[in-house]
C-alpha positions as semicolon CSV with decimal commas, in nm:
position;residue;x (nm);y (nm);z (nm)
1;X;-0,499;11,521;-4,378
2;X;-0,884;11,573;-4,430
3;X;-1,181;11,652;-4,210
4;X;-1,490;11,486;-4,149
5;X;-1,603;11,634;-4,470
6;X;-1,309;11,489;-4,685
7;X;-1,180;11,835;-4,754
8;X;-0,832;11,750;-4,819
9;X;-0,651;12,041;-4,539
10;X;-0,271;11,925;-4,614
11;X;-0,062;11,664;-4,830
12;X;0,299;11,674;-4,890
13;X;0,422;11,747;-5,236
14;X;0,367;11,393;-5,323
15;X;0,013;11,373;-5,231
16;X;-0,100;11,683;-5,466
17;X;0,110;11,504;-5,713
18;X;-0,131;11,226;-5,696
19;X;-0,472;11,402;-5,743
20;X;-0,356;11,646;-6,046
21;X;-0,744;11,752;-6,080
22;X;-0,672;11,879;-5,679
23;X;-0,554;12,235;-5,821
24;X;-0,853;12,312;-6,008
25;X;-1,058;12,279;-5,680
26;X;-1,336;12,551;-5,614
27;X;-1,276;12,770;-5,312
28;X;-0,883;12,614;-5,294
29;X;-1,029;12,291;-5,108
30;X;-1,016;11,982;-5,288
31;X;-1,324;11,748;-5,190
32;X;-1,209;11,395;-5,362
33;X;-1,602;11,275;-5,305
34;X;-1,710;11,604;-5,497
35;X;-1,449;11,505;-5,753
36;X;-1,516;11,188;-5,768
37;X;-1,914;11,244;-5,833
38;X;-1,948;11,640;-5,968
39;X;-1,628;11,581;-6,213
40;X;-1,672;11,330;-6,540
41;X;-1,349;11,300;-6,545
42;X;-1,307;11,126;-6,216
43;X;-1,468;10,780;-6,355
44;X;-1,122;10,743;-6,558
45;X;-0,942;10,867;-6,297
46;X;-1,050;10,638;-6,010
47;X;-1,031;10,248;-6,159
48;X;-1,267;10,142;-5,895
49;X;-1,518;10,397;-5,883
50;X;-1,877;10,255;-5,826
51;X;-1,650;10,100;-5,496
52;X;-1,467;10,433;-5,460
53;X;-1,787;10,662;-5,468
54;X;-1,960;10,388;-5,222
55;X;-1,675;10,414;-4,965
56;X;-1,668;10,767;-4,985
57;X;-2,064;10,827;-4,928
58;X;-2,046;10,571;-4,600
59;X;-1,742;10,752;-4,448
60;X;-1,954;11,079;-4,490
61;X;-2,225;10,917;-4,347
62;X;-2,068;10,856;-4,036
63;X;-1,924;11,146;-3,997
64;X;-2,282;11,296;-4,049
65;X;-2,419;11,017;-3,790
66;X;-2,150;11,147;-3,567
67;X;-2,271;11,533;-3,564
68;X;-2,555;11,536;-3,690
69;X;-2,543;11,949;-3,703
70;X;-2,218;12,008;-3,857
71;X;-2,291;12,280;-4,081
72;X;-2,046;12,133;-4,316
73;X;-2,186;11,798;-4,371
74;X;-2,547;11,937;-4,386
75;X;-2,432;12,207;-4,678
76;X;-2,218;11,921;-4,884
77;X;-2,516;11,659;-4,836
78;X;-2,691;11,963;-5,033
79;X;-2,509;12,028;-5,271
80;X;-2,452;11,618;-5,426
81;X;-2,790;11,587;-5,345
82;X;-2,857;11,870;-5,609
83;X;-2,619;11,778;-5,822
84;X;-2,489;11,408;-5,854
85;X;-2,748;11,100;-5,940
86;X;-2,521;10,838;-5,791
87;X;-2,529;11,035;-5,466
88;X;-2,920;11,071;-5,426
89;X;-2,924;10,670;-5,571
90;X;-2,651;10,604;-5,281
91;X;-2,825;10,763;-4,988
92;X;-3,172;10,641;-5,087
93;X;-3,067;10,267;-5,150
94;X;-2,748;10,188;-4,918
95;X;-2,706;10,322;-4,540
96;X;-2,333;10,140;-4,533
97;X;-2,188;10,361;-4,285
98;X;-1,774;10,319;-4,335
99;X;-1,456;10,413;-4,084
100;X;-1,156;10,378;-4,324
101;X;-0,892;10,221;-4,177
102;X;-0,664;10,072;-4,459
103;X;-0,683;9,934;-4,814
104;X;-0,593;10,007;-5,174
105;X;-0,632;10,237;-5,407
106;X;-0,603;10,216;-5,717
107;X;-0,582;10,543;-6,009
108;X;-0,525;10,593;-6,366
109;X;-0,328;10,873;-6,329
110;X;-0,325;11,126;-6,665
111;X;0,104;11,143;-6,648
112;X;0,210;10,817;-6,486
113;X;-0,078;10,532;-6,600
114;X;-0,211;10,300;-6,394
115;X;-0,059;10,307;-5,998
116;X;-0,188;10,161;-5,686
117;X;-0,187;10,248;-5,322
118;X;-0,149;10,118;-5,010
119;X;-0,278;10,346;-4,778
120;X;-0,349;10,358;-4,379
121;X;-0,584;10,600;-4,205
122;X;-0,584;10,719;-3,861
123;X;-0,714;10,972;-3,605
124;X;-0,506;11,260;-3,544
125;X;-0,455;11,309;-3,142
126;X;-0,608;11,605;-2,997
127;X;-0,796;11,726;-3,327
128;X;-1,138;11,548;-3,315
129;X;-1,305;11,503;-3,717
130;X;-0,944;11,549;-3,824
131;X;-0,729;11,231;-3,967
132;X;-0,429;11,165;-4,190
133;X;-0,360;10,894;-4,422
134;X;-0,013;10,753;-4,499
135;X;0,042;10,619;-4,850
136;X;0,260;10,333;-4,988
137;X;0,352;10,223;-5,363
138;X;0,652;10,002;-5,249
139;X;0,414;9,649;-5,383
140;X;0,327;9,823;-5,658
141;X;0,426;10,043;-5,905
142;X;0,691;10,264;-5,675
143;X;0,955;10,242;-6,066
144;X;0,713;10,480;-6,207
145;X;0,790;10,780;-5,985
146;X;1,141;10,749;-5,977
């Protein structure tokens, strides 16, 4: 479950299993784009990244063109801005706006290798900016976690 920010709010045992950098998050809130562009080690981590970080900038752009005041958007906008060169090249040079919906993804994960996911996004009812994604290894790799 994340907001409109991407801060991850709730995962099942499984899901924190997946992002083992998700522990080490500042403030207790894992942000995978803030990972994924503040963290070196998230360009092992993520096998597709220049398509991961892309994704991730467009879904936060539409959640910016959404509500365009949200406090919470403005102040993480700020602080890549600052601090991440792919994020100021992203928001000068591509205005891809992105509502997930379903896909892959794929991670070299530091205990179990290379996995891919399955996943499917979606809107959870009666909490607007909030949505859950449901994950899936069973074509892939599912041997490796049992």
């Amino acid at each position: 479950m994340h907001d409109t920010r991407l801060d991850v709010l709730a995962a099942d045992q499984l899901g924190w299993a997946v992002h083992p950098h998700a522990q080490e998050a500042e403030g207790g809130t894992f942000n995978p784009l803030k990972f994924q562009l503040l963290d070196p080690r998230a360009l092992t981590f993520y096998r597709e990244w220049e398509l991961s970080t892309n994704n991730a900038v467009a879904l936060l752009r539409a959640a910016a063109g959404r509500d365009p005041g949200d406090e919470g958007i403005i102040q993480l906008v700020g602080e890549l801005s600052t601090h991440s060169e792919r994020f100021r090249q992203l928001r000068a040079c591509s205005h891809n706006v992105l509502r997930s919906r379903e896909g892959v993804k794929r991670y070299r994960h530091p205990l179990v290798g290379e996995i891919d996911f399955d996943f499917a996004s979606f809107d959870v009812s009666g909490e607007p900016g909030l949505r859950g994604q449901a994950f899936d290894t069973t074509t892939h790799h599912q041997s490796r976690w049992e």
